[in-house]
PLY file of the C-alpha trace (Angstrom):
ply
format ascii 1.0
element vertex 368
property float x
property float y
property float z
element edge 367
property int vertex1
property int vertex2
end_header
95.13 -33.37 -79.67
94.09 -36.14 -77.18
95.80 -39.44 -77.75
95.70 -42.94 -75.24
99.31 -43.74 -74.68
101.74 -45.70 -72.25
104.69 -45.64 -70.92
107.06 -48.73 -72.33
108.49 -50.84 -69.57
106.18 -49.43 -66.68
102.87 -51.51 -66.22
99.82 -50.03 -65.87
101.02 -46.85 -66.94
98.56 -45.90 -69.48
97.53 -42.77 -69.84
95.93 -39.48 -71.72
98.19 -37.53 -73.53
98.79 -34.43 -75.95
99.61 -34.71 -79.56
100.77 -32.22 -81.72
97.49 -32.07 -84.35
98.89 -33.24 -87.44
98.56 -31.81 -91.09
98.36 -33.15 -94.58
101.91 -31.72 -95.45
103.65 -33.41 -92.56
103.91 -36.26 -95.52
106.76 -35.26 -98.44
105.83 -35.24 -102.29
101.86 -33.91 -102.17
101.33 -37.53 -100.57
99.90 -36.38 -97.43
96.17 -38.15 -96.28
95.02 -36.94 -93.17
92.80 -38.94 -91.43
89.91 -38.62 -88.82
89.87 -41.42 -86.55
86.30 -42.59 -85.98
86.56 -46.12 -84.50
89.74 -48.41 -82.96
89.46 -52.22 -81.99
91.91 -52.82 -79.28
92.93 -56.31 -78.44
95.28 -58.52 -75.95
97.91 -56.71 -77.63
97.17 -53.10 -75.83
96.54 -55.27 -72.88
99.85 -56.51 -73.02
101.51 -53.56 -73.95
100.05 -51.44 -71.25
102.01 -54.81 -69.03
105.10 -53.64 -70.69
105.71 -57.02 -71.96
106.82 -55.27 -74.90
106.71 -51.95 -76.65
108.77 -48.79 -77.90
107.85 -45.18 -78.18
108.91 -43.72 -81.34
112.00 -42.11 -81.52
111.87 -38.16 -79.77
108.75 -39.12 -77.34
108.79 -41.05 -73.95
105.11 -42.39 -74.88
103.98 -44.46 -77.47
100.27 -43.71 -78.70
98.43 -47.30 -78.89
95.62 -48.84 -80.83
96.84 -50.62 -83.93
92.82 -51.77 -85.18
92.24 -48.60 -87.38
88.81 -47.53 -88.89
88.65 -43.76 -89.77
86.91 -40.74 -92.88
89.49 -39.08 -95.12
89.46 -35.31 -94.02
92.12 -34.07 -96.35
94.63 -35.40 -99.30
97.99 -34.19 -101.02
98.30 -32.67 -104.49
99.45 -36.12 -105.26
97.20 -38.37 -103.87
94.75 -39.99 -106.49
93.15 -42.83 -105.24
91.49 -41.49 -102.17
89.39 -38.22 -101.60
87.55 -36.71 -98.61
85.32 -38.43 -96.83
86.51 -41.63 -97.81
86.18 -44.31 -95.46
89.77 -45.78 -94.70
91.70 -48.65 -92.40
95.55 -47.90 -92.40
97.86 -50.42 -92.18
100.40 -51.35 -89.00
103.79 -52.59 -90.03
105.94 -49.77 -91.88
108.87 -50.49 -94.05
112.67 -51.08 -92.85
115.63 -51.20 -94.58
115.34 -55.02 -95.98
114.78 -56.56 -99.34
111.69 -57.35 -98.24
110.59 -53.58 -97.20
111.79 -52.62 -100.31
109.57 -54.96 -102.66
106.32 -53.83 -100.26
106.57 -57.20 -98.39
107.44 -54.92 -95.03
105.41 -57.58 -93.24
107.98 -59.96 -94.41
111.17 -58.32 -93.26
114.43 -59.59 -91.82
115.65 -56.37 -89.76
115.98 -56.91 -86.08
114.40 -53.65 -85.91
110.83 -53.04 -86.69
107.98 -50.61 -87.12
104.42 -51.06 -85.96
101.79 -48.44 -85.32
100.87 -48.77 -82.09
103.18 -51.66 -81.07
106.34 -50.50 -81.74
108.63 -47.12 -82.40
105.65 -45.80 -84.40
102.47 -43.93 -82.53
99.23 -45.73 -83.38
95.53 -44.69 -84.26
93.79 -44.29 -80.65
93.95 -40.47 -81.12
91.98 -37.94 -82.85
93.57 -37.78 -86.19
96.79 -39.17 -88.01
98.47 -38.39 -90.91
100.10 -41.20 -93.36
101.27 -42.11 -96.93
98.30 -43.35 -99.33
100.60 -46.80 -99.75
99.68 -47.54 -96.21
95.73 -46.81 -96.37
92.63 -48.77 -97.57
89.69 -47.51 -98.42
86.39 -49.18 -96.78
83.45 -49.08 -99.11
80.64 -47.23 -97.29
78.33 -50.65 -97.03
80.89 -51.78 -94.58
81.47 -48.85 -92.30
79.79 -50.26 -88.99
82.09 -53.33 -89.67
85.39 -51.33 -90.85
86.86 -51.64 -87.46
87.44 -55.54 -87.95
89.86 -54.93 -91.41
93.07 -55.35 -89.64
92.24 -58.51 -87.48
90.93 -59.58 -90.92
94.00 -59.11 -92.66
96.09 -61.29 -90.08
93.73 -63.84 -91.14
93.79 -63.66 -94.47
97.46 -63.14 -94.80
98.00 -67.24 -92.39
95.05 -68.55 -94.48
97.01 -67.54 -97.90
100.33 -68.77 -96.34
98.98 -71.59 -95.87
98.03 -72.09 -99.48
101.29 -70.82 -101.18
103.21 -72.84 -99.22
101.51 -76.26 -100.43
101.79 -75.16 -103.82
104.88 -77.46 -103.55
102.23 -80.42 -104.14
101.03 -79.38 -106.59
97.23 -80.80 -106.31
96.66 -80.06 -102.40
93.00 -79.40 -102.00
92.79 -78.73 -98.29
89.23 -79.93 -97.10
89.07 -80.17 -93.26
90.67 -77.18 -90.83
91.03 -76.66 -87.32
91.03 -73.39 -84.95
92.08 -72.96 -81.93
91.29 -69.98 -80.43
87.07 -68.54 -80.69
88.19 -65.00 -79.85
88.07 -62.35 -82.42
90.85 -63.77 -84.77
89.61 -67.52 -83.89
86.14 -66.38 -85.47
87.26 -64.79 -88.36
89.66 -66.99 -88.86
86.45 -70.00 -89.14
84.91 -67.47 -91.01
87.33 -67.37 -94.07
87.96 -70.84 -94.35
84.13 -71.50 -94.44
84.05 -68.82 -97.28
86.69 -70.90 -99.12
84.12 -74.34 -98.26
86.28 -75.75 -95.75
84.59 -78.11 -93.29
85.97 -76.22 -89.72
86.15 -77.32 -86.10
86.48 -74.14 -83.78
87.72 -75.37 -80.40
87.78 -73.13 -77.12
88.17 -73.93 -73.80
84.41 -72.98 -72.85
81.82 -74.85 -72.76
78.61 -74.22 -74.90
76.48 -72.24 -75.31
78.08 -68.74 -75.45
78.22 -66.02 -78.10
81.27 -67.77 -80.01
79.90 -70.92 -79.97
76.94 -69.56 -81.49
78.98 -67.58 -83.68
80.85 -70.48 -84.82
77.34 -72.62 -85.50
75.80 -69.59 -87.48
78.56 -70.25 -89.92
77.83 -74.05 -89.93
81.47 -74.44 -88.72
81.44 -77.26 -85.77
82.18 -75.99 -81.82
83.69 -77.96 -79.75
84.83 -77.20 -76.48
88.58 -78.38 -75.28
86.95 -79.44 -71.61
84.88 -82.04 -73.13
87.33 -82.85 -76.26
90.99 -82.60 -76.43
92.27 -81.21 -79.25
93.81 -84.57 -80.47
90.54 -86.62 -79.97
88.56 -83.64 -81.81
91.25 -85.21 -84.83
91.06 -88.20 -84.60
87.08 -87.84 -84.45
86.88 -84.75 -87.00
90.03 -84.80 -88.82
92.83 -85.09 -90.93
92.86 -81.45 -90.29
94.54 -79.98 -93.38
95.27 -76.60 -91.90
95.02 -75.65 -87.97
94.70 -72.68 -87.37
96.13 -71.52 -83.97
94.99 -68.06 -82.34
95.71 -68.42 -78.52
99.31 -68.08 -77.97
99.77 -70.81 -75.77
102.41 -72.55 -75.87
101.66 -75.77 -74.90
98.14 -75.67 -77.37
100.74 -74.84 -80.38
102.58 -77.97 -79.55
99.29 -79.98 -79.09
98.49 -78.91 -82.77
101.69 -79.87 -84.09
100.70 -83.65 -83.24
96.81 -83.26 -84.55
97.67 -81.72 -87.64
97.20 -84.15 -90.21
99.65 -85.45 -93.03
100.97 -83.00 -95.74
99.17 -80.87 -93.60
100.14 -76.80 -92.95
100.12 -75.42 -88.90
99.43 -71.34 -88.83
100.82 -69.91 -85.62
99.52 -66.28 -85.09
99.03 -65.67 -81.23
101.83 -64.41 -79.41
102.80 -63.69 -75.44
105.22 -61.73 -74.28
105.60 -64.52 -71.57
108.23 -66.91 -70.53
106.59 -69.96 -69.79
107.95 -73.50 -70.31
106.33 -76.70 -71.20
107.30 -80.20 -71.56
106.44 -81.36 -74.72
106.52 -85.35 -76.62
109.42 -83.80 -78.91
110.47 -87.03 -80.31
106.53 -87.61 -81.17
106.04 -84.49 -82.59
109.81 -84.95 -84.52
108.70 -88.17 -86.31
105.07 -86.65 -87.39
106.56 -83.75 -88.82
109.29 -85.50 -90.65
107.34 -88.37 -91.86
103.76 -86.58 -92.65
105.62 -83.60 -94.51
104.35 -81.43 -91.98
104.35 -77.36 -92.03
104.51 -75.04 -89.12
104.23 -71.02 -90.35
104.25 -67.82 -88.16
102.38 -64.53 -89.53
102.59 -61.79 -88.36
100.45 -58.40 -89.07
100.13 -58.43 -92.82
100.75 -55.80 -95.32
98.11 -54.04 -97.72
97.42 -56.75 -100.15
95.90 -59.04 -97.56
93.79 -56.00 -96.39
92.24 -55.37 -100.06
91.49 -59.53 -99.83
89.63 -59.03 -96.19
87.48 -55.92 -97.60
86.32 -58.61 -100.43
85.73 -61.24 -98.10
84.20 -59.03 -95.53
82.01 -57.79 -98.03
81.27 -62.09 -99.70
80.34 -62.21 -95.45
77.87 -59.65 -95.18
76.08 -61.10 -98.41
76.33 -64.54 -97.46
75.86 -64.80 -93.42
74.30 -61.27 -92.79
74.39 -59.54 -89.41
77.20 -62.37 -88.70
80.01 -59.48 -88.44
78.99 -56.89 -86.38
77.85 -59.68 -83.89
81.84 -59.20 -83.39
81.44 -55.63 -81.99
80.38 -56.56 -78.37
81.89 -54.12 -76.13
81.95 -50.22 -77.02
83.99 -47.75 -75.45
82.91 -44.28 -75.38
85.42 -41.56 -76.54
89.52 -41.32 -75.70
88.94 -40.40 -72.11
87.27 -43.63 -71.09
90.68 -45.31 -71.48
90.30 -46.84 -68.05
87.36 -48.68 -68.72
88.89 -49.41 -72.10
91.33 -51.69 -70.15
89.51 -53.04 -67.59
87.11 -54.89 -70.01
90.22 -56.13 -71.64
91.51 -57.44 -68.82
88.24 -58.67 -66.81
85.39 -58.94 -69.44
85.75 -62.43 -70.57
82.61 -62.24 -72.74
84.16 -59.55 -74.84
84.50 -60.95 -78.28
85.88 -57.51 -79.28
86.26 -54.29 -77.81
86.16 -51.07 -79.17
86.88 -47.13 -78.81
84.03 -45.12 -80.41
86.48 -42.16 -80.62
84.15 -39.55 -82.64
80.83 -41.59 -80.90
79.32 -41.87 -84.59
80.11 -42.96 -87.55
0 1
1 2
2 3
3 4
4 5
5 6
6 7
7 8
8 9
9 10
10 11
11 12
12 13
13 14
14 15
15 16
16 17
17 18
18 19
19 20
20 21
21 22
22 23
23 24
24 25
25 26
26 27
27 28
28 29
29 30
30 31
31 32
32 33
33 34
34 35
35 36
36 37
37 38
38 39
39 40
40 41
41 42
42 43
43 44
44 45
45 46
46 47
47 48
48 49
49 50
50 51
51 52
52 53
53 54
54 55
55 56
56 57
57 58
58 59
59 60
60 61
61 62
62 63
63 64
64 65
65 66
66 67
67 68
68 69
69 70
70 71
71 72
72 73
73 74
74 75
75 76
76 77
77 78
78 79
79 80
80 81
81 82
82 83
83 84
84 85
85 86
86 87
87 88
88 89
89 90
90 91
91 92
92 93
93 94
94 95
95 96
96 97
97 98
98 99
99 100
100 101
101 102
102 103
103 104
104 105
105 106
106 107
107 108
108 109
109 110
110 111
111 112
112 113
113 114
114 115
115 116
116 117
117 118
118 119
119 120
120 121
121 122
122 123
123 124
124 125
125 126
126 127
127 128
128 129
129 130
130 131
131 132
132 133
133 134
134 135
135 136
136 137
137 138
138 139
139 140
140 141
141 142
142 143
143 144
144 145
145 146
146 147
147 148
148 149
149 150
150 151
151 152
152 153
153 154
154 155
155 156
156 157
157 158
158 159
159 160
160 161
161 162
162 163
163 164
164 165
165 166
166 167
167 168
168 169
169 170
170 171
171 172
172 173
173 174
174 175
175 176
176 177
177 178
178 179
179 180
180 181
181 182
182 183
183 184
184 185
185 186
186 187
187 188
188 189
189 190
190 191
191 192
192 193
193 194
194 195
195 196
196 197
197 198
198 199
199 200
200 201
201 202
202 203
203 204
204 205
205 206
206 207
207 208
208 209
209 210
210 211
211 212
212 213
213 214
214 215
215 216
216 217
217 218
218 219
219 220
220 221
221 222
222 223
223 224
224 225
225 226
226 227
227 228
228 229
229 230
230 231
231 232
232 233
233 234
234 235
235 236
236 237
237 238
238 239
239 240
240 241
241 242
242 243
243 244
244 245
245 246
246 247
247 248
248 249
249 250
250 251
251 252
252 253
253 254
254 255
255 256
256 257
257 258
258 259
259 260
260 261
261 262
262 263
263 264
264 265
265 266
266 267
267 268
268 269
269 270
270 271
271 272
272 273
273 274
274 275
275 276
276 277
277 278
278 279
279 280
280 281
281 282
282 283
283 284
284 285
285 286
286 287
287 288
288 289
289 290
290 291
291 292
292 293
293 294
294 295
295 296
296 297
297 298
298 299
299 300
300 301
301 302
302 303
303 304
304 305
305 306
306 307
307 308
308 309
309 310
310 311
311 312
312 313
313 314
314 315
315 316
316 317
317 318
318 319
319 320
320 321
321 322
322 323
323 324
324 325
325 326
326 327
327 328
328 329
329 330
330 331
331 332
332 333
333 334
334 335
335 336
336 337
337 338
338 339
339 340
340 341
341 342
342 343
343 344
344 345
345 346
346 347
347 348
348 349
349 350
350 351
351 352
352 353
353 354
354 355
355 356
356 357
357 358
358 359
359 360
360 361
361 362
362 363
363 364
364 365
365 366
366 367
């Protein structure tokens, strides 16, 4: 079976290789669900993976399969499996559970080993294969209205799962009623990310470095969400002119833009940090500045990482409130097809050169 791996720790290494096809009883207990993959979004993170910036193969191979963005059709189930039949549509989760409290209550996403488990990312082979095998706790089904846009769950789900951070956390005071929000970032996550915070009727400002019009900024406008580009507004003028900004949402992984958010976050006001690098840049920061805003505005800064099932069940009912209330608006996303495994190459270079991308994506079966 043809899978797109790499080889941790050597850049540029990826590659096609040979799976063993799996089967519905390689899962204990009847709880077998064996999957045919029909889509994959891949993402900065396969980019950077395929840099060895980071990366394990699981524990027996020298490779690691990649693609963590799942969208696939249930082919077979388990004696035991209830909730799913063939030809269900399905998105399978990344992280898989460790040895913490947290793993063990379901909250994997949550967990304090030093060790984890990521499909695709980490010790764990992901979806950019033919097929896959997996435990129904890890899979969500896709109602059939939303098959061309499946491929978007997991991004979703990162989303959703900062977004309802955001909210538990100020449950501490007690009548917070966030009205204004921030993103940084108009790539994939950056526009779903002004997407779900419109659907909740927040008042967003999307800010990206480019300059208007493009696709994103068009994006951003068709959700009447505000786009402002950082070359004509900094992101502390854009709050001073558009703010408080209750909640920023931060999807670049640049250092010195979270840091820059930390001061234009507004009082009582909640910072979500999701974009990563495997870099080790420095910056010089105002720390005293950002010290005495934090301390005296009651300030929150909160990481998320990939999220766990519950927060993909909320992006399959807000992907679905999307396509009924901006319709078209998501698969606008899907700019850049890939056809089949074996175009892995080209796969890679639009990740790496193709700044127009908004997202790319492996057809892997070429229909759906």
């Amino acid at each position: 079976m043809k899978a797109v791996a790499v080889l941790p720790g050597k850049p540029g290494s990826i590659h096609l290789a040979d799976l063993p096809a799996p089967r519905v009883d390689d899962v204990p207990d009847g709880r077998g669900v064996l999957v045919e993959v029909l889509r994959v979004g891949v993402d900065g993170t396969d980019k950077e993976i395929n840099d060895a910036e980071y990366g394990a193969a699981p524990e027996g191979y020298d490779f690691l399969v990649t693609g963590h963005e799942s969208f696939g059709r249930v082919l077979e189930v388990g004696p035991n499996v209830r909730d799913l039949e063939p030809g269900d549509y399905v998105v399978a989760t990344v992280r898989r559970p460790g040895t913490s409290i947290y793993d063990r209550i379901g909250t994997y996403d949550m967990t304090t080993d030093s060790t984890y488990f990521e499909r695709g990312i980490n010790l764990r082979h992901g979806y950019l294969t033919e097929r896959y095998v997996d435990d129904p706790e890890y899979i969500v089904k896709v109602p059939p209205a939303l098959k061309e846009v499946g491929v978007l769950l997991e991004p979703t789900s990162v989303v959703e799962k900062g977004i309802e951070q955001a909210y538990e956390i100020q449950r501490r005071l007690k009548v917070w009623k966030p009205e204004r929000a921030a993103v940084v970032g108009a790539g994939t996550l950056g526009l779903l990310a002004t997407l779900i915070l419109r659907l909740r009727g927040l008042e967003v400002t999307t800010l990206a470095r480019t300059k208007p019009p493009t696709l994103n900024s068009e994006l951003v406008e068709a959700l009447d969400a505000r786009y402002v580009s950082t070359r004509e507004v900094a992101l502390l003028e854009a709050a001073e002119e558009y703010g408080p900004f209750d909640i920023i949402f931060e999807a670049t992984g640049v250092s010195s833009v979270v840091f820059e958010s930390m001061e234009a976050l507004g009082r009582n006001g909640v910072l979500v940090l999701t974009g990563i690098s495997g870099g080790d840049h420095t910056v010089e920061v105002p720390g005293d500045r950002i010290m005495l805003g934090f301390v005296l505005g009651n300030k929150v800064a909160v990481g998320s990482v990939n999220a766990n099932r519950t927060y993909f069940e909320r992006g399959v009912q807000d992907m679905a409130l999307a396509t009924a209330q901006y319709p078209g608006w998501l698969e606008c996303l899907l700019t850049h097809p890939v056809q089949g495994l074996d175009n892995y190459e080209e796969m890679i270079r639009l990740l790496t050169e193709e700044r127009d991308a908004v997202k790319v994506f492996v057809e892997v079966k070429g229909r759906l």
